[in-house]
C-alpha distance (Angstrom), angle and dihedral (degrees) to the residues before:
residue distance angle dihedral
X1 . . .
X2 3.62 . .
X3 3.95 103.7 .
X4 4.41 88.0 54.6
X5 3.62 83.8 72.1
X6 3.87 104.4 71.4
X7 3.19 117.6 87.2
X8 4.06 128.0 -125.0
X9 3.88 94.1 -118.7
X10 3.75 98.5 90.0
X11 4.12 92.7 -174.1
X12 3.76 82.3 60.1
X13 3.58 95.3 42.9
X14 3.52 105.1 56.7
X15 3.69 122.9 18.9
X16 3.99 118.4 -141.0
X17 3.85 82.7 -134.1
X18 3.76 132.3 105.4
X19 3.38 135.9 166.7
X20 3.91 88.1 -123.5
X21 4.23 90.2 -141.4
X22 4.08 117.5 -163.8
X23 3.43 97.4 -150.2
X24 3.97 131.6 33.7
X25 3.63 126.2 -104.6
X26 3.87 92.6 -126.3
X27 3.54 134.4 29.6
X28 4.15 102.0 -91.5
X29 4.10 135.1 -119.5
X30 3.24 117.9 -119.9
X31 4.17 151.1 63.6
X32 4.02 91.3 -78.7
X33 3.74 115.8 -159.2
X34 3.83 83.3 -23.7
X35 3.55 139.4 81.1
X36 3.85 122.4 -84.1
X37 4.02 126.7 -84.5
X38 3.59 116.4 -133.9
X39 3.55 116.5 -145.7
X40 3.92 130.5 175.5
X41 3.58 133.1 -82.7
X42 4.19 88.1 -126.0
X43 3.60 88.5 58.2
X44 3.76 87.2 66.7
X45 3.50 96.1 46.5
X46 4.11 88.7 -98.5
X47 4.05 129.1 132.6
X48 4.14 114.1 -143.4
X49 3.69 81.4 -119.2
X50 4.08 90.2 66.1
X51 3.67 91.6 39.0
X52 3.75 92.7 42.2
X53 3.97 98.1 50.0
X54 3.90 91.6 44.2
X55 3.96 89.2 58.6
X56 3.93 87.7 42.1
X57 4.19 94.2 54.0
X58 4.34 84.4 37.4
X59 3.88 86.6 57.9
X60 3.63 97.4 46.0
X61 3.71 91.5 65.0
X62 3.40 105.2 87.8
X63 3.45 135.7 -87.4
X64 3.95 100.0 -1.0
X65 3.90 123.9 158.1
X66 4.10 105.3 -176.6
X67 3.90 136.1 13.6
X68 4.05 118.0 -168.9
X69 3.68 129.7 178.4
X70 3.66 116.1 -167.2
X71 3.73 119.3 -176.4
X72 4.35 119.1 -178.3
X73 3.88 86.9 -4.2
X74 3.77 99.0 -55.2
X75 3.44 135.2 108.0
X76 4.05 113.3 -110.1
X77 3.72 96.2 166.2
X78 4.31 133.9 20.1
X79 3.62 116.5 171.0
X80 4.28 126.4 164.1
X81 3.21 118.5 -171.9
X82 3.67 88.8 -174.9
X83 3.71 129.9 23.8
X84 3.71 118.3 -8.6
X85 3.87 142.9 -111.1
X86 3.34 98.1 -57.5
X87 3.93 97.3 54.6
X88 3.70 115.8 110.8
X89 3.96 122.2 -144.6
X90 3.63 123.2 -152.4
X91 4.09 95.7 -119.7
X92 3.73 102.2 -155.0
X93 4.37 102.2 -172.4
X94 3.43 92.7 -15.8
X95 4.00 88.1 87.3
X96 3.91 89.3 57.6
X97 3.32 86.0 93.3
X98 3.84 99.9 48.0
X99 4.37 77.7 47.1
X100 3.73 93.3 58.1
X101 3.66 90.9 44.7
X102 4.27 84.4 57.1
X103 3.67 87.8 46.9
X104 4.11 97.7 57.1
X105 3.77 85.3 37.8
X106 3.98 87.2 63.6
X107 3.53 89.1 41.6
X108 3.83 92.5 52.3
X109 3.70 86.5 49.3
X110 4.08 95.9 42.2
X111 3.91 108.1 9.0
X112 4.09 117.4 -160.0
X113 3.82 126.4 165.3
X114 3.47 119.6 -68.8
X115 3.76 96.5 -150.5
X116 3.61 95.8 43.0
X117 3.54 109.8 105.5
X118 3.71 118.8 -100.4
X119 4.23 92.4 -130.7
X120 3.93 79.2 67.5
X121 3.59 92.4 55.9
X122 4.15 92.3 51.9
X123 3.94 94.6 -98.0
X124 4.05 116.6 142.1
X125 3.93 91.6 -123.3
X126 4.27 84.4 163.4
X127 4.09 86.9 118.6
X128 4.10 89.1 65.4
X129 4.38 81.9 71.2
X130 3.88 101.0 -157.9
X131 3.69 90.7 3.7
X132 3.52 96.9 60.8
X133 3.99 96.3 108.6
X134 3.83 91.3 41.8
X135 3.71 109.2 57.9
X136 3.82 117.3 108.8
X137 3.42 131.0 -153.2
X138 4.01 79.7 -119.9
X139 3.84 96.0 61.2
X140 3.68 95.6 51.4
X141 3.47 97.6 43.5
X142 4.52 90.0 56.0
X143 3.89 85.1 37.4
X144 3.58 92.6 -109.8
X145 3.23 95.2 119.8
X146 4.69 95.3 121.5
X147 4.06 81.8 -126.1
X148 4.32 83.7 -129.0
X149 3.64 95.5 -46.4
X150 3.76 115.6 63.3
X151 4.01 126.1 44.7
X152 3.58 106.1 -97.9
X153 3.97 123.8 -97.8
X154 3.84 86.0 30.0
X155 2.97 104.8 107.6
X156 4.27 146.6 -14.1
X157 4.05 108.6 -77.7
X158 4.01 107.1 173.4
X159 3.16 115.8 -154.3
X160 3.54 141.5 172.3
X161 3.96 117.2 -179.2
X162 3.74 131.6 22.0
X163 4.28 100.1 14.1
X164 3.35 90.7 45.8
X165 3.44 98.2 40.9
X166 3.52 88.0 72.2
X167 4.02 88.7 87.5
X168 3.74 95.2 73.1
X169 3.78 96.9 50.1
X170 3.88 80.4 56.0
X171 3.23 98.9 56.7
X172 3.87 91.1 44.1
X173 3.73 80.3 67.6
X174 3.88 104.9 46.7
X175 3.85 85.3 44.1
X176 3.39 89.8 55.6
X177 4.11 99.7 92.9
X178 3.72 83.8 54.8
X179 4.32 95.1 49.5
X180 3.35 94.9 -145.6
X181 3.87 121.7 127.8
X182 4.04 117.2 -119.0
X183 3.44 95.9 -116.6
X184 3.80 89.7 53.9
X185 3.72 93.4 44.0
X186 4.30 91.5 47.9
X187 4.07 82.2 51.2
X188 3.50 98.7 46.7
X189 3.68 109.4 29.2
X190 3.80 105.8 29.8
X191 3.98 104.8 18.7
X192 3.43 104.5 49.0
X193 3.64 97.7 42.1
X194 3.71 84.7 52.0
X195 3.60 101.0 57.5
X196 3.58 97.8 -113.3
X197 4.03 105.9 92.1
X198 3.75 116.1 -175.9
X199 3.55 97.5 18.8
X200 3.92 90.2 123.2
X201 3.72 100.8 46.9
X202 4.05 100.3 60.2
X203 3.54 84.8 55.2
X204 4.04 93.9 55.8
X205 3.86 100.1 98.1
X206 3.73 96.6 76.3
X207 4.06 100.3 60.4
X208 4.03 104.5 10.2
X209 4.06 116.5 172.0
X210 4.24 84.1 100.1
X211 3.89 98.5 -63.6
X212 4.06 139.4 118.1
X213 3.29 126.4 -132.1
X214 3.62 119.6 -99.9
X215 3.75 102.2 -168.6
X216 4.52 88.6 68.8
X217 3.68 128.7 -111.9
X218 3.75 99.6 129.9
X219 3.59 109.8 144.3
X220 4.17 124.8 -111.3
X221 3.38 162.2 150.4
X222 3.85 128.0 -107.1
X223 3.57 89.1 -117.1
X224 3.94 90.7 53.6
X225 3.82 92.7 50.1
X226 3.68 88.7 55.1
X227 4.21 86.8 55.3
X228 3.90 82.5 60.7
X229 4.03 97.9 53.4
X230 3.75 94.3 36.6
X231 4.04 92.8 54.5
X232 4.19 80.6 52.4
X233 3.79 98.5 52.3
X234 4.04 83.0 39.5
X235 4.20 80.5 58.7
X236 3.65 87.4 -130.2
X237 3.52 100.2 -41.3
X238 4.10 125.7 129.9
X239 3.90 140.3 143.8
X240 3.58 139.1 -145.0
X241 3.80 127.7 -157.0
X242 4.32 141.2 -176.7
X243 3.73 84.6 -122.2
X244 3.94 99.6 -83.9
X245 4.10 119.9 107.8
X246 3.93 77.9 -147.1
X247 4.06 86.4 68.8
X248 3.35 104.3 38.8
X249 3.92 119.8 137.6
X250 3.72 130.7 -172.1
X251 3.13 124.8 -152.7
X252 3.94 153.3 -172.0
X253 3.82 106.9 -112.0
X254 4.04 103.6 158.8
X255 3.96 111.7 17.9
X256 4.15 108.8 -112.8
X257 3.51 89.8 -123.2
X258 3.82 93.1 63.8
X259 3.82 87.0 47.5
X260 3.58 86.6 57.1
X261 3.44 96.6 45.4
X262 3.97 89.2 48.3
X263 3.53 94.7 51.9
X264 4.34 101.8 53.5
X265 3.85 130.2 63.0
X266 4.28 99.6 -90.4
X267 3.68 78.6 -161.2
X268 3.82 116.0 36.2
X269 3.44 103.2 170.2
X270 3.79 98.0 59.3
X271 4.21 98.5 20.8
X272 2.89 129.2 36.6
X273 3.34 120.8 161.4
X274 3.67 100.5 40.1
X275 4.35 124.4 86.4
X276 3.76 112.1 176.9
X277 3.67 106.4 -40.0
X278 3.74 89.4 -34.5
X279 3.90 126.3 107.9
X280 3.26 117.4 -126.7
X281 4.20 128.3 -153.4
X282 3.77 83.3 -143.2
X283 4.24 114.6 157.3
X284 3.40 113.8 -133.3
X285 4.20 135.6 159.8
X286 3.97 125.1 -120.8
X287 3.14 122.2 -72.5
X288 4.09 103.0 28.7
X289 3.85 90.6 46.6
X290 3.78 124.1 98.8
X291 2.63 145.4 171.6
X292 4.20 143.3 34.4
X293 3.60 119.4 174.0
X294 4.13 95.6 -101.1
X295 3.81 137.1 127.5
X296 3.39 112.4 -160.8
X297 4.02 129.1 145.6
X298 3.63 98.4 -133.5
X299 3.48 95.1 42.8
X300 3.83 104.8 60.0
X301 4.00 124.9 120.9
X302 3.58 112.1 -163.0
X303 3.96 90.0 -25.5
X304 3.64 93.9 -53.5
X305 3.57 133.5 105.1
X306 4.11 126.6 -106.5
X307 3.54 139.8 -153.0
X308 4.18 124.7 -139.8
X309 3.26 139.6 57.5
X310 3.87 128.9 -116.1
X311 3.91 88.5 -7.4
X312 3.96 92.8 -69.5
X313 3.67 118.1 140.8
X314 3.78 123.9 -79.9
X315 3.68 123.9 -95.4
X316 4.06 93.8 -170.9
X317 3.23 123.8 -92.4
X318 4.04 103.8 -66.1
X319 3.47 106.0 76.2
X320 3.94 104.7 13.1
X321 3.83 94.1 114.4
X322 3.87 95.2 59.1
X323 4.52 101.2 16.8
X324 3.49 101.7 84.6
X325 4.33 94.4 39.5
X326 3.80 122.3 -100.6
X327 3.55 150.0 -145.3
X328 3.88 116.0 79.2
X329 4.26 96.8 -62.2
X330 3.74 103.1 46.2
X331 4.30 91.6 176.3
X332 4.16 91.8 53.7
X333 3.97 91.4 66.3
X334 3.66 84.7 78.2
X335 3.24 123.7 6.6
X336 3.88 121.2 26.2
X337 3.33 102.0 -146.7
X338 3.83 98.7 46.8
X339 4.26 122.0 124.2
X340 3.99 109.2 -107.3
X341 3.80 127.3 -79.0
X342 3.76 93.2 21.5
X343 4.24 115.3 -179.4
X344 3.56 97.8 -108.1
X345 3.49 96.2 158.5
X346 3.11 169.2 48.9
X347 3.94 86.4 152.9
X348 4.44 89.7 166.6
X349 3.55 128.4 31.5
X350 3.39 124.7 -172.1
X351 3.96 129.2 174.6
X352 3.56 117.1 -79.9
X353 3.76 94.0 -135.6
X354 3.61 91.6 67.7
X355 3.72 120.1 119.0
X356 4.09 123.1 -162.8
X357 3.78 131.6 -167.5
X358 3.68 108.4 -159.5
X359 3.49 130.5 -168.0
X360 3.94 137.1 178.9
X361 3.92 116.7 -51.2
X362 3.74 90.0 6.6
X363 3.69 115.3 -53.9
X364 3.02 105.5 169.1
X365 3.87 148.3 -168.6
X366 4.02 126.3 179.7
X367 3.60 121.9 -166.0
X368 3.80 114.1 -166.7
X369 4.01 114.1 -174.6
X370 3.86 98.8 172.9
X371 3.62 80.6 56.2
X372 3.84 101.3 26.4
X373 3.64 83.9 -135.0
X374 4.06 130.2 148.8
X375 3.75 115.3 -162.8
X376 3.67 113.9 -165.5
X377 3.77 128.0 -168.2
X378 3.31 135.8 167.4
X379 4.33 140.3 -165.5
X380 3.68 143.3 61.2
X381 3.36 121.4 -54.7
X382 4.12 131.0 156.8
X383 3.83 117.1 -155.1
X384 3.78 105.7 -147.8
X385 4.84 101.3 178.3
X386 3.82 127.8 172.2
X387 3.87 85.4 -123.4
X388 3.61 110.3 147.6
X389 3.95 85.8 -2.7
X390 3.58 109.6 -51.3
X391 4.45 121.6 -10.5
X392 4.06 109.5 -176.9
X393 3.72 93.5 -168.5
X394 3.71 107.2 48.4
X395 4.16 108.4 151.6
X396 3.77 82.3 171.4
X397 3.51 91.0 71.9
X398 3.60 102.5 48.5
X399 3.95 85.8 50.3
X400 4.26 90.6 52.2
X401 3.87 91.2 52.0
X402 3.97 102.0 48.3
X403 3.71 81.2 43.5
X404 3.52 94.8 52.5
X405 3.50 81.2 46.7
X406 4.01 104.9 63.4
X407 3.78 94.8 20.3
X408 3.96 94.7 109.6
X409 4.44 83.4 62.4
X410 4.12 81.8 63.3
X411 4.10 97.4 39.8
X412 3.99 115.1 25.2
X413 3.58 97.0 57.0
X414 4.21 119.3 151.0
X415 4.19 105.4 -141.0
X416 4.18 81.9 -171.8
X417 3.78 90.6 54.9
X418 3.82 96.7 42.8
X419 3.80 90.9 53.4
X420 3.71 100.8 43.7
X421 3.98 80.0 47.3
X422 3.99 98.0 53.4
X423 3.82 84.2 49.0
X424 3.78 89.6 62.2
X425 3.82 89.9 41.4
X426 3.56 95.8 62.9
X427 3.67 96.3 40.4
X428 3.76 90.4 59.0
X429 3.73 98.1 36.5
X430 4.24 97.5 127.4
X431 3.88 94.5 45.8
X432 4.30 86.4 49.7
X433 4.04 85.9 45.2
X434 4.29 93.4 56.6
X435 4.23 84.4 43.6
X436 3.56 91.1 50.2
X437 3.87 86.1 51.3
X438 3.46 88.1 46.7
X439 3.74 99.4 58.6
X440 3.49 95.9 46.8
X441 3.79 97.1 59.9
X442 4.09 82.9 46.1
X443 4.15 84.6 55.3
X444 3.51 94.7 48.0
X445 4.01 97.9 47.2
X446 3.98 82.5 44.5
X447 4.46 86.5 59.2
X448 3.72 87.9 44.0
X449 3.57 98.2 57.4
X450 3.86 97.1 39.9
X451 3.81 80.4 46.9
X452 3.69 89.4 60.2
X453 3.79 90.9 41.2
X454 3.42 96.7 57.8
X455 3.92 95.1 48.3
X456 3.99 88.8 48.9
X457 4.24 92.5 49.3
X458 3.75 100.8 28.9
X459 3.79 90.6 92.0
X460 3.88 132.0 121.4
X461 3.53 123.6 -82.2
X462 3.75 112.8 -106.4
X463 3.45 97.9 -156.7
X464 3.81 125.2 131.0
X465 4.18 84.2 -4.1
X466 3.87 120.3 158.7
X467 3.99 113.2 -139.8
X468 3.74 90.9 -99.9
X469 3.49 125.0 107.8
X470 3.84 95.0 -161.5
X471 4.36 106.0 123.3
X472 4.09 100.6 -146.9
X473 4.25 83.3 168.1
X474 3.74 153.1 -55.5
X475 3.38 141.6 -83.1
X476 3.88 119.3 -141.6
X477 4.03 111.6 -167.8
X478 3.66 121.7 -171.7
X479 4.00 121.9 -148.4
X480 4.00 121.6 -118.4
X481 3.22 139.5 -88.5
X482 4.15 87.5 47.8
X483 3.80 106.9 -65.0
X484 3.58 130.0 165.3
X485 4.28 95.6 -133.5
X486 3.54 142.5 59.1
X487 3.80 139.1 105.4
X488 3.38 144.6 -20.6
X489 4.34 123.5 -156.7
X490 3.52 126.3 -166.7
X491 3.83 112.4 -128.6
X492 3.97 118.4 -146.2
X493 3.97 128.6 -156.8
X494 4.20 95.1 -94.8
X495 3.74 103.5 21.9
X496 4.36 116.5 142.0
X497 4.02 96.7 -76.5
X498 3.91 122.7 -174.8
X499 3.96 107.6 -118.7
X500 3.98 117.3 -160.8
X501 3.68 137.7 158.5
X502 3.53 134.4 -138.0
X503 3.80 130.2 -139.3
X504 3.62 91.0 -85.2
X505 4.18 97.6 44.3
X506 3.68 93.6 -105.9
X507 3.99 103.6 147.5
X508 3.85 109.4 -126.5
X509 4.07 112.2 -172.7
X510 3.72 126.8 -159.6
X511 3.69 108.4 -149.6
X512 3.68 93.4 -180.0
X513 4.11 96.6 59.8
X514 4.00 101.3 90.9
X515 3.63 83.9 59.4
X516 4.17 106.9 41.5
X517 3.65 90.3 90.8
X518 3.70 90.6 56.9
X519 4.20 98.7 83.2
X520 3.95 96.6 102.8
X521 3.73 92.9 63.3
X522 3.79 94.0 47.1
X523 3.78 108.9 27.8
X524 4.06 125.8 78.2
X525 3.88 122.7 -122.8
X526 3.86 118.9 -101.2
X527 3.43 123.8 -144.2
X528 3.90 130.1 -148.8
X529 3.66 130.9 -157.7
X530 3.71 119.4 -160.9
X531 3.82 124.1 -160.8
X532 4.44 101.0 -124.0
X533 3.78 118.6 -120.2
X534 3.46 123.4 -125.2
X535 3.96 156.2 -176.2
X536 3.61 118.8 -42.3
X537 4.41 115.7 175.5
X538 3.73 81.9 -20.9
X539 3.52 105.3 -59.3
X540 3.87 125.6 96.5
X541 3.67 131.1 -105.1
X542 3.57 123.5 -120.7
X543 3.60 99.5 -87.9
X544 3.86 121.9 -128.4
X545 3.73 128.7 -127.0
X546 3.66 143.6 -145.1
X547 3.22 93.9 -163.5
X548 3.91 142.4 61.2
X549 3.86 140.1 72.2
X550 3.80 95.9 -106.9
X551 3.83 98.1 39.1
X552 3.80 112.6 103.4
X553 3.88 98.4 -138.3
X554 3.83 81.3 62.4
X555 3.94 111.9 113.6
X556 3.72 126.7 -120.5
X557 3.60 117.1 -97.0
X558 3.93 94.9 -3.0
X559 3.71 127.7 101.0
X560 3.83 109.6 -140.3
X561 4.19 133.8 -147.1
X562 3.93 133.3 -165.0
X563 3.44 112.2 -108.5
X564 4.30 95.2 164.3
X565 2.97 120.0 20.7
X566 3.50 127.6 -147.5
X567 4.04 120.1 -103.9
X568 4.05 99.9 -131.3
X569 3.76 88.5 59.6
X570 3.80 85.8 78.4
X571 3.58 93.3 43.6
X572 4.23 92.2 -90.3
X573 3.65 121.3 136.6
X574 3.62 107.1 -104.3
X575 4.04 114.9 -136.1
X576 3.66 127.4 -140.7
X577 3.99 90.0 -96.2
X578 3.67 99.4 40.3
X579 3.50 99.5 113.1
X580 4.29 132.6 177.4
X581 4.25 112.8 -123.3
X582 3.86 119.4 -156.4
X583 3.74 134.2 -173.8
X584 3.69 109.1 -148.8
X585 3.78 116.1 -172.1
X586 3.79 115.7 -153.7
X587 3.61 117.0 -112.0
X588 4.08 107.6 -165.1
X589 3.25 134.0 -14.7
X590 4.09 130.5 -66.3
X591 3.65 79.0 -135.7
X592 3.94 158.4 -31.8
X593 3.90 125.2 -150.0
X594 4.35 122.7 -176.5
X595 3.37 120.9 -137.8
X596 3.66 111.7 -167.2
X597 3.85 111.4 -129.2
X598 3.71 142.8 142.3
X599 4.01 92.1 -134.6
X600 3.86 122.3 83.6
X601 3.41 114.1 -110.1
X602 4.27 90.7 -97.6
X603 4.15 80.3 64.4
X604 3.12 102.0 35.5
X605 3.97 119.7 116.3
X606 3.82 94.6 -120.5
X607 3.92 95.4 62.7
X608 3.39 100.4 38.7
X609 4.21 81.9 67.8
X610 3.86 79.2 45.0
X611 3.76 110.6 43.9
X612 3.68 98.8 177.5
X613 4.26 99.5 30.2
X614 3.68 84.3 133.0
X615 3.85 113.9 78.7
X616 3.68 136.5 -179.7
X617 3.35 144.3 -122.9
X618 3.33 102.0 -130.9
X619 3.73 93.0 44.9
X620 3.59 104.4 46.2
X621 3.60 115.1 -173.8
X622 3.66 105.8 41.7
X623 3.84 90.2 129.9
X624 3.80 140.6 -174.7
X625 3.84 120.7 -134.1
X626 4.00 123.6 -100.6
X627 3.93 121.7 -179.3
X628 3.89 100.4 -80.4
X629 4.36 126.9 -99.9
């Protein structure tokens, strides 16, 4: 296997050199500083029927909001079952990847040492304790970094916030020569190049002093995701352009070699499926392999998370919940009579070139370079398996079944179709041109309106108001299960307040409380999908749920339905794939701080940092940014 051949001496491995090129080697994929073409699914050797089924299956996991397929830098596919183009998503660790990508930009720009210790560089590192004077720029970018308690390059140590957070101070100081903030830079240098301007300063309130945060949670569209993974298949590689094919210049905006770096295991005897803040589908064999993107109690080594199932090899990251069988008696699925934890699988197999960022409640972003393919999809979605006998916070699953789900766009392709297609697509090249035109002065009328939307509902709540129009404060509530958005109210002098006492008669007042049972109008839907029991020496296993107050997989604060049920609860066998869906509506808030203030919440210091903290029912989705999971 590929991965077996690097070798444990990471200085050796990957030199902190580059040739630092201006312009790329081949003309790059992808929409440049412009907006995407869309080109059709024959020209890719694809049917409607293929493309149409694979959004259909995508959809039925639950809850999603967009689906694109991009092939050579086009867009094949774009489907919403929520929103629209122009919706932004709060990204949580999906944007790690987009953050790496920032971080070989600077060092294309400025290069230093990866392995050279970041105290060397000027970076406060004092948090790493004994480590302090050994962590690399290397180790915290493949979140191996020991976080303080284990030696660096160890072992995997995801993080999103303070350890990580590291990165941007570093920059700060390599940017330095150039006096220019990091923000700034990220804007100017990186963003705007990229096509996705601005995406850096709505997520400023969350680290200030200048810097981005490293953990995720900028803000974007589907479309602006897919900018991220095409600039990774294009190794680093873009272009920009005044609108004319005549002026069109390409350009070097991450150095290959970074790319490269980014997209192997720095340290492959202790991670493996992890670049810099990229998943990788990497194979691997127990006990080198780690790790799979899972959080489950009984299933943490050394505080970090791990990959495989009943210590059988690793089949990357998409699939290992469900490859190598589940549920307690791997061998009885099949054959009655078989010893424990027999391989039964692999049931999915993907390409082990594929990269993923993942964020929260599966947002998700697959990059494809045997296929030069970027899969975008969008939503809320918690993986609940019976890996390793029960895990209610699988992402990996969630990322095997919308793969499993589009996977036929990547494998059943027609060659004969694609080139009887391209000849028809050059034919007809001037009437596609005036359509293209066409649909861009649609899009923009369709921003202007939900523009004007927003402005006409992005009021404050009346609720439970007194008459006065003096603002004492504002309360900021935050939607279940954990997210990073919700919505603000305006407080007034005289409002409904919540008066209690302590022990001691000291008056404590909750300004927030006329508005806690407000969540369902504000707060999106989350869906869960939980992996199906099934027969084991002829009898069935307990079968899981999605639903139900006292059933762990249930979400905080949300009240959950059936929507699929699983097979075995009518006495069917259950396959590896069969898998429960439930809606769960949230019920109250995760949680509502006051911040005392004479500005309504629309002035207020806390959403000027987030511009659109308010969202709306109707257009679920339109998120603010929290420090990524």
């Amino acid at each position: 296997m590929a991965w077996t051949v690097l070798i444990s001496t990471v200085s050796l491995l990957f030199l902190a050199t580059s040739t630092h090129a201006t312009r790329a080697t081949s003309p790059p994929d992808g929409p440049g500083n412009h907006s995407f073409t869309h080109t059709p699914p024959s020209l890719h050797g694809l049917t409607p029927q293929q493309i149409n089924t694979a959004a259909t299956k995508v959809g039925q996991v639950k809850q999603r909001y967009c689906f694109l397929f991009i092939q050579n830098g086009s867009i094949v596919h774009e489907k919403y079952y929520a929103n629209n183009s122009n919706t932004t998503y709060e990204t949580d660790s999906l944007a790690k990847t987009m953050i790496a990508l920032l971080v070989g930009a600077v060092w294309t720009h400025r290069p230093w040492n990866l392995d050279q210790p970041m105290s060397e560089l000027g970076v406060d590192m004092s948090m790493f304790n004994h480590w302090e004077h050994v962590v690399t720029t290397r180790h915290v970018l493949a979140q191996a970094s020991g976080k303080g308690f284990l030696p660096p390059g160890t072992s995997m140590n995801y993080d999103s916030d303070q350890y990580i957070q590291t990165l941007s101070s570093l920059l700060g100081k390599i940017l330095a020569p150039d006096n220019i903030t990091v923000i700034d830079w990220a804007e100017k240098n990186f963003a705007e190049k990229l096509g996705i301007a601005g995406v850096f300063y709505n997520n400023d309130l969350y680290v200030g002093g200048g810097n981005v945060s490293i953990g995720g949670g900028q803000r974007m569209t589907c479309r602006q995701i897919a900018r991220v993974g095409q600039l990774a298949l294009n190794k680093g590689s873009w272009w920009n352009s005044d609108g004319s094919n005549a002026q069109k210049q390409d350009f070097v905006l991450v150095d290959p070699d970074f790319i490269r770096q980014m997209s192997n295991p720095n340290f492959p005897e202790s991670v493996t499926t992890y670049g810099f803040m990229t998943w990788l589908n990497k194979r691997g064999a127990a006990p080198g392999f780690c790790c799979a993107p899972r959080w489950c109690a009984d299933l943490y080594q050394s505080g970090n998370v791990i990959g495989g199932y009943g210590g059988t090899s690793l089949n990357g990251i998409i699939g290992d919940d469900i490859s190598f069988g589940y549920g307690p008696d791997v061998g009885a699925l099949y054959t009655p009579d078989a010893p424990p934890n027999t391989n039964v699988g692999p049931v999915v197999t993907a390409p082990e070139d594929a990269m993923v960022a993942l964020g929260y409640l599966g947002r998700l972003l697959y990059m494809f370079p045997s296929s030069n393919a970027v899969v975008v999809t969008m939503g809320q979605t918690s993986g609940s398996t019976l890996v390793g006998g029960g895990c209610n916070y699988d992402e990996g699953y969630a990322l095997t079944l919308l793969y499993q789900a589009f996977e036929p766009l990547l494998l059943d392709t027609n060659q004969t179709l694609a080139n009887v297609a391209l000849k028809k697509w050059h034919a007809n090249g001037e009437k596609r041109n005036k359509n293209h035109a066409i649909e861009r002065k649609k899009e923009n009328k369709q921003v202007q309106e939900q523009e004007y939307k927003w402005k006409q509902t992005s009021t404050t709540t009346n609720r439970n108001r007194s008459s006065s129009t003096t603002v004492i404060g504002s309360c900021f509530c935050f939607c279940s299960p954990g997210e990073g958005y919700g919505q603000c109210f305006d407080v007034n002098e005289g409002d409904d307040v919540d008066v209690q006492s302590d022990e001691e008669a000291n008056e404590q007042i909750d300004y927030c409380a006329p508005y806690q049972q407000l969540a369902p109008d504000y707060c999106p839907d989350v869906g869960v999908a939980q992996q199906c029991s099934s027969y084991q020496k002829g009898q069935l296993l307990p079968v899981p749920t999605c639903a139900g107050s006292n059933d762990p997989n249930t979400l905080n604060n949300t009240v959950c339905t059936v929507t699929n049920k699983c097979p075995d609860r009518t006495g069917k066998r259950a396959e590896p794939l069969d898998t429960e869906h439930c809606n769960c509506k949230p019920l109250n808030w995760e949680y509502c701080y006051y911040i005392p203030s004479n500005t309504t919440c629309g002035e207020s210091v806390l959403s000027k940092s987030k511009p659109n903290f308010r969202i709306m029912k109707d257009f679920k989705g339109i998120l603010s940014p929290k420090v990524g999971f």
